[in-house]
PDB file of N, CA, C and O in Angstrom:
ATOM      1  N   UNK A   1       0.826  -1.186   0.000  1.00  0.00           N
ATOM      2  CA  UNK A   1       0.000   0.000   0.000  1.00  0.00           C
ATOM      3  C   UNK A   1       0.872   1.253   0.000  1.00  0.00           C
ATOM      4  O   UNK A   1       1.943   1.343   0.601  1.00  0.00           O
ATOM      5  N   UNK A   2       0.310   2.201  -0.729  1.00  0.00           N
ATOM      6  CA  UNK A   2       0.869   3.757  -0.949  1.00  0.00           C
ATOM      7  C   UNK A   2       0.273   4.462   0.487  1.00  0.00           C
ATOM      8  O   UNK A   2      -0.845   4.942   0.678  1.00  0.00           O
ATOM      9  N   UNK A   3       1.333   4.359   1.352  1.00  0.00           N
ATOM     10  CA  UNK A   3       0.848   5.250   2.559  1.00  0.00           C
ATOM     11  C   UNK A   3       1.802   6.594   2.747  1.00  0.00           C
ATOM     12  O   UNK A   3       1.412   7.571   3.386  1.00  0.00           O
ATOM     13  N   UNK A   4       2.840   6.534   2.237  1.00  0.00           N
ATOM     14  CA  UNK A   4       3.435   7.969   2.053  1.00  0.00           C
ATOM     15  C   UNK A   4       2.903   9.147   1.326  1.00  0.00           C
ATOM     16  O   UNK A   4       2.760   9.254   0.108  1.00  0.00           O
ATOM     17  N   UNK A   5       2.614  10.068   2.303  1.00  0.00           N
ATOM     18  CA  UNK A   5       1.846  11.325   1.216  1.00  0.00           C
ATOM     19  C   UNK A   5       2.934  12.070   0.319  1.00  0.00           C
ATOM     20  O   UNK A   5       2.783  13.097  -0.342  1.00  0.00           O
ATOM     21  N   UNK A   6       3.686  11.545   0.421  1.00  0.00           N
ATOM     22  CA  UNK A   6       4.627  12.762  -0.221  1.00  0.00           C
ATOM     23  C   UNK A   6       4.780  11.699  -1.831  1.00  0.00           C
ATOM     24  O   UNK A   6       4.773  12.168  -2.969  1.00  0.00           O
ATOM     25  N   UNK A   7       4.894  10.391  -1.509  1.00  0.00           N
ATOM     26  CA  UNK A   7       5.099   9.604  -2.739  1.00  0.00           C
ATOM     27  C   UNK A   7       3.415   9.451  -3.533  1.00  0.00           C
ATOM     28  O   UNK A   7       3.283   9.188  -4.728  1.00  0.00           O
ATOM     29  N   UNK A   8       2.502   9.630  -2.782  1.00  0.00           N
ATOM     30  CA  UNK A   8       1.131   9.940  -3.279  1.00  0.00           C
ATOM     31  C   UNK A   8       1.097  11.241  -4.157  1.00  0.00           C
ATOM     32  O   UNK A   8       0.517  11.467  -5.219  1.00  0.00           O
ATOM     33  N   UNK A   9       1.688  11.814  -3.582  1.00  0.00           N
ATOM     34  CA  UNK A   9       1.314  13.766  -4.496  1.00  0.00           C
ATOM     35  C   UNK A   9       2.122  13.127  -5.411  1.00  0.00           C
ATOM     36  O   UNK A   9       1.450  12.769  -6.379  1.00  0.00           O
ATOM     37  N   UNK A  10       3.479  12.787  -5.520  1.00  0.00           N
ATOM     38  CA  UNK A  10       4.005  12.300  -6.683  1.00  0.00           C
ATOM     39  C   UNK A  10       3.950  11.400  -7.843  1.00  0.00           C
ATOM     40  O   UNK A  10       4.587  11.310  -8.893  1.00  0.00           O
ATOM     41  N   UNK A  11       2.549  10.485  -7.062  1.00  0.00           N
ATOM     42  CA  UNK A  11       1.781   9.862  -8.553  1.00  0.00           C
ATOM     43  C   UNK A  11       0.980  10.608  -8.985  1.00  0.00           C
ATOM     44  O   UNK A  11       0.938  10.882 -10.184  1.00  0.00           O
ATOM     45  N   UNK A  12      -0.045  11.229  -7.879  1.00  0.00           N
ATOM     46  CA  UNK A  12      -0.823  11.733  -8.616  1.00  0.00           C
ATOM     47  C   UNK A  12      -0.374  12.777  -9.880  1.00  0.00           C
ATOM     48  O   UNK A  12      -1.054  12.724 -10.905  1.00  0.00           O
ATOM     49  N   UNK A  13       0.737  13.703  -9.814  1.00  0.00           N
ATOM     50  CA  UNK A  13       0.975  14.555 -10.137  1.00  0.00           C
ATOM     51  C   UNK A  13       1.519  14.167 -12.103  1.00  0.00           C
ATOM     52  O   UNK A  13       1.588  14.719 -13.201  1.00  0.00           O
ATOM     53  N   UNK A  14       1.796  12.739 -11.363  1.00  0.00           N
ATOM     54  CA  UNK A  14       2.896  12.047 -12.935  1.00  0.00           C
ATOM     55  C   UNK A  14       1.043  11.345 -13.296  1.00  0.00           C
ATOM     56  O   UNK A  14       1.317  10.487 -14.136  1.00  0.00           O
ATOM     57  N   UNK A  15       0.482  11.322 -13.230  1.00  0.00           N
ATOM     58  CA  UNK A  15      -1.037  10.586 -13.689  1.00  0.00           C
ATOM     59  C   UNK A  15      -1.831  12.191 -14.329  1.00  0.00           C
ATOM     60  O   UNK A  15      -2.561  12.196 -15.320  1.00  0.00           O
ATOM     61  N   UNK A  16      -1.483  13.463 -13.506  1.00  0.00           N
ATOM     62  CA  UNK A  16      -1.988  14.108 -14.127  1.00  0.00           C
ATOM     63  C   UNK A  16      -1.591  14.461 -15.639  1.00  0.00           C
ATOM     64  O   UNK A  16      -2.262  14.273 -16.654  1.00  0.00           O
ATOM     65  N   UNK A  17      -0.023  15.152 -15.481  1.00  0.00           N
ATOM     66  CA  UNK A  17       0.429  14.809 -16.460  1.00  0.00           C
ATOM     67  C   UNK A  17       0.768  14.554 -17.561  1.00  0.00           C
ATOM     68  O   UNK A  17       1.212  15.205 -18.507  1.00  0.00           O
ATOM     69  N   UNK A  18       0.314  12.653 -17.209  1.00  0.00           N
ATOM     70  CA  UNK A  18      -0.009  12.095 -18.361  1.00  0.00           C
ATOM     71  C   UNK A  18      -0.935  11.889 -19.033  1.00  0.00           C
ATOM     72  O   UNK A  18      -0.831  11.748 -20.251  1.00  0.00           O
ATOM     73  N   UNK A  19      -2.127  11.820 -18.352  1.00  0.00           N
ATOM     74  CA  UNK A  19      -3.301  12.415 -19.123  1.00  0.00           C
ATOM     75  C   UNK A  19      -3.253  13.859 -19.930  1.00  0.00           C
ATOM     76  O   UNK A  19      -3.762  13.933 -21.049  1.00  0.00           O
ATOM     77  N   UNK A  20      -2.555  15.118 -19.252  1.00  0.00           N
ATOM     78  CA  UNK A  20      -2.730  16.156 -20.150  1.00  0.00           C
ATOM     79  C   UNK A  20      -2.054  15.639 -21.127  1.00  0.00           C
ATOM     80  O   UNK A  20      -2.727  15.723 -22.154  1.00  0.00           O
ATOM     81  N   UNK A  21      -0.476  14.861 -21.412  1.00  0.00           N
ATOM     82  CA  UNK A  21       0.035  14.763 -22.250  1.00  0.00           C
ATOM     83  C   UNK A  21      -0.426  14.064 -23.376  1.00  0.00           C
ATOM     84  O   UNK A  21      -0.059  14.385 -24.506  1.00  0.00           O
ATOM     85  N   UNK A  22      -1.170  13.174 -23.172  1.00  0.00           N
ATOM     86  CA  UNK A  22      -2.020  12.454 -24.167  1.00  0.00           C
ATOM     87  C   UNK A  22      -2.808  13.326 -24.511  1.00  0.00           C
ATOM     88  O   UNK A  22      -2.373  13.765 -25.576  1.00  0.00           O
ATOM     89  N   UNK A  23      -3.850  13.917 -24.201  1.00  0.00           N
ATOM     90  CA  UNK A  23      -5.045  14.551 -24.468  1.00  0.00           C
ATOM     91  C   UNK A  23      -4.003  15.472 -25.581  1.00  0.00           C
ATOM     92  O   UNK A  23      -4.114  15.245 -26.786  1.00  0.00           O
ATOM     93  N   UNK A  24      -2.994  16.519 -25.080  1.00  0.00           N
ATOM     94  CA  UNK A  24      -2.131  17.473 -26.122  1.00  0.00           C
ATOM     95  C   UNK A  24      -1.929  16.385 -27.191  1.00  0.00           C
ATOM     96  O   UNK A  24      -2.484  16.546 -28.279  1.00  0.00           O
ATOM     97  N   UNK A  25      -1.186  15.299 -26.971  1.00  0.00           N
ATOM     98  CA  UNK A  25      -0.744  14.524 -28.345  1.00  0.00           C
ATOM     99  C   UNK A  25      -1.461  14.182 -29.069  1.00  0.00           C
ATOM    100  O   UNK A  25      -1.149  13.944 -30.236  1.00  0.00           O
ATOM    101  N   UNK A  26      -2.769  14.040 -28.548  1.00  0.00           N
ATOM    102  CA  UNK A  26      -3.965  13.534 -29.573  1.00  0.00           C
ATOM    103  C   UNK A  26      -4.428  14.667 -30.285  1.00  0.00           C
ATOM    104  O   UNK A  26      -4.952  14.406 -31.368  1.00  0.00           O
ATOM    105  N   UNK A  27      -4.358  16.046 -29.902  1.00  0.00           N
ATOM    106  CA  UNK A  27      -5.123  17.551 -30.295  1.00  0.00           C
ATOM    107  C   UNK A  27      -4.207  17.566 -31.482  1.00  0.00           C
ATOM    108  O   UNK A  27      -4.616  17.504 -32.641  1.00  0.00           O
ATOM    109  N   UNK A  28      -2.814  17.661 -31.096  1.00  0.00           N
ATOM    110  CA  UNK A  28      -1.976  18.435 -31.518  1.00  0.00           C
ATOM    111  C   UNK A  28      -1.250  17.854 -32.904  1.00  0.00           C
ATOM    112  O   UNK A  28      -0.938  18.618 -33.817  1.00  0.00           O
ATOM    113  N   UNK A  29      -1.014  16.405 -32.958  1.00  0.00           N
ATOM    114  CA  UNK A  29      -0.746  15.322 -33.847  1.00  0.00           C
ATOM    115  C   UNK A  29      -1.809  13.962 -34.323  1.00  0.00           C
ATOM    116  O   UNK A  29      -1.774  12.740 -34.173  1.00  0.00           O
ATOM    117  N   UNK A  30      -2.598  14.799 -34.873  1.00  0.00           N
ATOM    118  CA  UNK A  30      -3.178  13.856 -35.673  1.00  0.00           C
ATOM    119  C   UNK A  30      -3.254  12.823 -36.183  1.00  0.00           C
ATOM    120  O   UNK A  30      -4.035  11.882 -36.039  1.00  0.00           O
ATOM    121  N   UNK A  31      -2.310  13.015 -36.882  1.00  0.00           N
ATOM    122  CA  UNK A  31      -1.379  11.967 -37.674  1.00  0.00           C
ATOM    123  C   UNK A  31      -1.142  10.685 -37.187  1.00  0.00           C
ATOM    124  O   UNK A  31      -1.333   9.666 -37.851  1.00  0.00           O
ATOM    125  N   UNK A  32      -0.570  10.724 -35.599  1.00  0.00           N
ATOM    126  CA  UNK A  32       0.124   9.905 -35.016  1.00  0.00           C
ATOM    127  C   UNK A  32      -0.582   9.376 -33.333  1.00  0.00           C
ATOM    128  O   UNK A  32       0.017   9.074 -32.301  1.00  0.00           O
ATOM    129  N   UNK A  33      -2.549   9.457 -33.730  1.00  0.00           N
ATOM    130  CA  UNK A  33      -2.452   9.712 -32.457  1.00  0.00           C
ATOM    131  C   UNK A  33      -2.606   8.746 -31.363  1.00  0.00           C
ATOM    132  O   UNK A  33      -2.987   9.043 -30.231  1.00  0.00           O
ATOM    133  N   UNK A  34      -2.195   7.234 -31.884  1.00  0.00           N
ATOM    134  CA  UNK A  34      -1.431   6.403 -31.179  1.00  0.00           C
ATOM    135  C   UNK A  34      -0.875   6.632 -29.746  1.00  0.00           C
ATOM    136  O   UNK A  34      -1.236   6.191 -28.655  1.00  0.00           O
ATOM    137  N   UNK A  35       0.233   7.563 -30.160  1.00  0.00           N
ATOM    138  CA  UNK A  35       1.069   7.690 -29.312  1.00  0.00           C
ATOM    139  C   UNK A  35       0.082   8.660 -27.846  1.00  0.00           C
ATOM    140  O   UNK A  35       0.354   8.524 -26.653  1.00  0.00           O
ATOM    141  N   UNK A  36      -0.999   9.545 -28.389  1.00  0.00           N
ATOM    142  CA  UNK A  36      -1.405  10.032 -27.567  1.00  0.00           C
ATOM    143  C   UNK A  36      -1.946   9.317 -26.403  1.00  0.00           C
ATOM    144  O   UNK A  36      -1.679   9.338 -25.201  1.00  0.00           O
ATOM    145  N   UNK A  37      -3.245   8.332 -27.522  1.00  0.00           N
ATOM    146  CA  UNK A  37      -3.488   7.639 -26.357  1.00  0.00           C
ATOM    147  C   UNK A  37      -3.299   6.129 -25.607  1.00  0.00           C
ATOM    148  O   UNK A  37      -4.034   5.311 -25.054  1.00  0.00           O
ATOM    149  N   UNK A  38      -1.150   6.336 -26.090  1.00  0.00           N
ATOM    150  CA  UNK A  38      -0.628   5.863 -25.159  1.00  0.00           C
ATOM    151  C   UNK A  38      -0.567   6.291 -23.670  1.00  0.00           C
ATOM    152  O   UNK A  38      -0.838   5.697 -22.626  1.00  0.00           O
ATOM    153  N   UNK A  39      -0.154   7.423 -23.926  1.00  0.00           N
ATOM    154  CA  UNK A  39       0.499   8.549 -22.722  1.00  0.00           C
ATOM    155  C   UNK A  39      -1.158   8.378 -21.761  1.00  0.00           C
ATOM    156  O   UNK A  39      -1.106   8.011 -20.587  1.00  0.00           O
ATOM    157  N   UNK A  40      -2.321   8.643 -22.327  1.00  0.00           N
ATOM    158  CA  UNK A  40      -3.422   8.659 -22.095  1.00  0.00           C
ATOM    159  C   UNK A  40      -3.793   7.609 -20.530  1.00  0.00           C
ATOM    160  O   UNK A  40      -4.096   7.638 -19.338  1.00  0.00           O
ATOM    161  N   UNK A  41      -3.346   6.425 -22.175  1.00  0.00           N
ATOM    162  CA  UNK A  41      -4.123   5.211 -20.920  1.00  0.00           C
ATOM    163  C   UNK A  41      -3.124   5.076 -19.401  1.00  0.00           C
ATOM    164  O   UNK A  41      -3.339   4.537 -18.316  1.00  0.00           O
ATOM    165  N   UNK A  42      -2.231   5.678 -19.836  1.00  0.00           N
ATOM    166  CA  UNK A  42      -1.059   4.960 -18.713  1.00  0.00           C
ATOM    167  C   UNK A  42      -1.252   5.790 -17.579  1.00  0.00           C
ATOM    168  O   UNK A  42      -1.452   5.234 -16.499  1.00  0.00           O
ATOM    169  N   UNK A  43      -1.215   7.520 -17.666  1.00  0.00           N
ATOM    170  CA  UNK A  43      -2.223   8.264 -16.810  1.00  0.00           C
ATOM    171  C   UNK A  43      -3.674   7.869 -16.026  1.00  0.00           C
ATOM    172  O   UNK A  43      -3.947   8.163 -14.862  1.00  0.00           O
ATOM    173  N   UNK A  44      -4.461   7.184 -16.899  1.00  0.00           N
ATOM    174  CA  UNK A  44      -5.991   6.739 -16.360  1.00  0.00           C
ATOM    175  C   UNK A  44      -5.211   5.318 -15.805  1.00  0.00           C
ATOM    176  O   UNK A  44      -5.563   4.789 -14.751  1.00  0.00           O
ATOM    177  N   UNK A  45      -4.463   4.947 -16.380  1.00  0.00           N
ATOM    178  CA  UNK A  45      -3.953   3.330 -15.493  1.00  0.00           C
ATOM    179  C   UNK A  45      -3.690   3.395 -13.965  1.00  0.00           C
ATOM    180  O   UNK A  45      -4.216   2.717 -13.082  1.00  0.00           O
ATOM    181  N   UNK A  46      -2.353   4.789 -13.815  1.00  0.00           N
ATOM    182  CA  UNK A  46      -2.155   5.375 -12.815  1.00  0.00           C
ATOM    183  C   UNK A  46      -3.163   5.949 -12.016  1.00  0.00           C
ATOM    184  O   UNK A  46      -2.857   5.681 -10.854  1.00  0.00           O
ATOM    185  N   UNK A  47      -3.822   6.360 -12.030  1.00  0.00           N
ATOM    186  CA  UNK A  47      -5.252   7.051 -10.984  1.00  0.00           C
ATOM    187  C   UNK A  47      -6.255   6.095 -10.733  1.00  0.00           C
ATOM    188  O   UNK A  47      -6.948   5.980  -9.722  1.00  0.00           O
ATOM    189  N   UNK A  48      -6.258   5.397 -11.802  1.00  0.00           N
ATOM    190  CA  UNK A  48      -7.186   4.050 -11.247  1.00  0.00           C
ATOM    191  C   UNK A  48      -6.369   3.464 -10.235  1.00  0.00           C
ATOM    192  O   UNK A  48      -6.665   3.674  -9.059  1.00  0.00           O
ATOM    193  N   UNK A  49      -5.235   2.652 -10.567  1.00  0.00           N
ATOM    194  CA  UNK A  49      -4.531   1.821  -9.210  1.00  0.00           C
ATOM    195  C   UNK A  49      -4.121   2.715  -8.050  1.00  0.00           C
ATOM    196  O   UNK A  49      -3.638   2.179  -7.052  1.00  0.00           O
ATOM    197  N   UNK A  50      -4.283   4.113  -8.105  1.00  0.00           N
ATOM    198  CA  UNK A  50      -4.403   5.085  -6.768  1.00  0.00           C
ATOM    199  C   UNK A  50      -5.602   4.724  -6.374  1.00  0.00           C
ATOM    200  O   UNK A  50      -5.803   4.187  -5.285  1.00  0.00           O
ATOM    201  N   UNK A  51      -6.653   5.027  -7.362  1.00  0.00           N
ATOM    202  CA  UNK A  51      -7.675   5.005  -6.349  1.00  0.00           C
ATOM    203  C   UNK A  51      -8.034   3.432  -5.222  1.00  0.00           C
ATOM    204  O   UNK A  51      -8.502   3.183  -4.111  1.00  0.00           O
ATOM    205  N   UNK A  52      -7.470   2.740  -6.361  1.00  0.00           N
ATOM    206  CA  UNK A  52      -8.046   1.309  -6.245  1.00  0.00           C
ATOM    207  C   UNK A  52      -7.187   1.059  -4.567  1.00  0.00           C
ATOM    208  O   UNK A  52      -7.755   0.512  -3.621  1.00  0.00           O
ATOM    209  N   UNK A  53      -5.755   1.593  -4.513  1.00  0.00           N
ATOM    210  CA  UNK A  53      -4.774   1.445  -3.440  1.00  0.00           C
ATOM    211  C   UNK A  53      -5.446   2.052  -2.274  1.00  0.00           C
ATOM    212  O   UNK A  53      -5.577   1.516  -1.174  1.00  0.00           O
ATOM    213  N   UNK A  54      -5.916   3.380  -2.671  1.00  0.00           N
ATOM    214  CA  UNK A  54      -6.505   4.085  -1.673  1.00  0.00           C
ATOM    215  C   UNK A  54      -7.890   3.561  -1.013  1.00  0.00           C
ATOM    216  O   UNK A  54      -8.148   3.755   0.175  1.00  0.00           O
ATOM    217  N   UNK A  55      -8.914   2.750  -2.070  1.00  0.00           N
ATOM    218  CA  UNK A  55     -10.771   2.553  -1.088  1.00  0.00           C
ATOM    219  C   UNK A  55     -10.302   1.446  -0.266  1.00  0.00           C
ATOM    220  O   UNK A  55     -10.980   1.223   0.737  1.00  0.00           O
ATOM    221  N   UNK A  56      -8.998   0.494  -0.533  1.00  0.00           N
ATOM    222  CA  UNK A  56      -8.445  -0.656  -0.257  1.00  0.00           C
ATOM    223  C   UNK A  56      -7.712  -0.699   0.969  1.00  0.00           C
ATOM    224  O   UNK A  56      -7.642  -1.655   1.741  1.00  0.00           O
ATOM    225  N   UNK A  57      -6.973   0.836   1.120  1.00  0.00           N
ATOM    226  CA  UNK A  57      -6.397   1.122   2.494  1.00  0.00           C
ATOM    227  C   UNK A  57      -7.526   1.584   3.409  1.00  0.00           C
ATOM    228  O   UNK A  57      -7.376   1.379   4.613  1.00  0.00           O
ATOM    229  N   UNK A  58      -8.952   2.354   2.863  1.00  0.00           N
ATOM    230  CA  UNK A  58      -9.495   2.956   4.098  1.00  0.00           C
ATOM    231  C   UNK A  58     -10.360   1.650   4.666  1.00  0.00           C
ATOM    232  O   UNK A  58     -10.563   1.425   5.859  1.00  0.00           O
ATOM    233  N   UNK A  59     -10.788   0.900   3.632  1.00  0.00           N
ATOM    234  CA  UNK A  59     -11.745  -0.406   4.637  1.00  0.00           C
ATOM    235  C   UNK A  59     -10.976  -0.974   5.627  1.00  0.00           C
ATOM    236  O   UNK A  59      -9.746  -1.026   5.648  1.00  0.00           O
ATOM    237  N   UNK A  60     -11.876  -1.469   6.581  1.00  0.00           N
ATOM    238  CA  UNK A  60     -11.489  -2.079   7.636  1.00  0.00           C
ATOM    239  C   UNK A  60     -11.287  -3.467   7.179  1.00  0.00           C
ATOM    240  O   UNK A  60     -11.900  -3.833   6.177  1.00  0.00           O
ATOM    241  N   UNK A  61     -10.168  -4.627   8.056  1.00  0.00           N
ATOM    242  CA  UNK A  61      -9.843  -5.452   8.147  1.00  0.00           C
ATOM    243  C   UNK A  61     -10.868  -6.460   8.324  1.00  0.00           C
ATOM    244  O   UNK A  61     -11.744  -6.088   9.105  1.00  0.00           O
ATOM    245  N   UNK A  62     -11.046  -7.705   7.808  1.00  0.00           N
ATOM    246  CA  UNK A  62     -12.050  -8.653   8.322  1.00  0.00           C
ATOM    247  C   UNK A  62     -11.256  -9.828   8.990  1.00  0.00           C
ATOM    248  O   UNK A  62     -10.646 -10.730   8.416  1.00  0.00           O
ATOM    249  N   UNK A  63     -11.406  -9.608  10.348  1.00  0.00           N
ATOM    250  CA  UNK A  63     -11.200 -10.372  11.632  1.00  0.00           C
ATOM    251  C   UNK A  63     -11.619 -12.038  12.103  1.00  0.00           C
ATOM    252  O   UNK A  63     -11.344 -12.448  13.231  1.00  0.00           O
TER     253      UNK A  63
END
């Protein structure tokens, strides 16, 4: 589990990012826009397995 906040701001921040960066590569290069929504998915990959790390740390334990 991601329990460091300081390494948390630092995914989130590389998930943001990479979503803008995709979203730009897809606007901006047409041509090629593959590559955008590479950058894309790997951003939404990243914030999903945050979130998924995070509803996973707040439930309680079953005893």
């Amino acid at each position: 589990m991601i329990t460091n906040p300081r390494t948390k701001r630092i995914l989130r921040s590389l998930s943001f990012s990479l979503l803008v960066l995709g979203g730009l590569l897809m606007i901006l290069v047409p041509q090629q826009i593959w590559i955008g929504v590479v950058f894309f998915a790997l951003g939404f990959g990243v914030e999903i397995a945050l979130i998924v790390l995070g509803r996973r740390k707040s439930e309680p334990a079953d005893e």
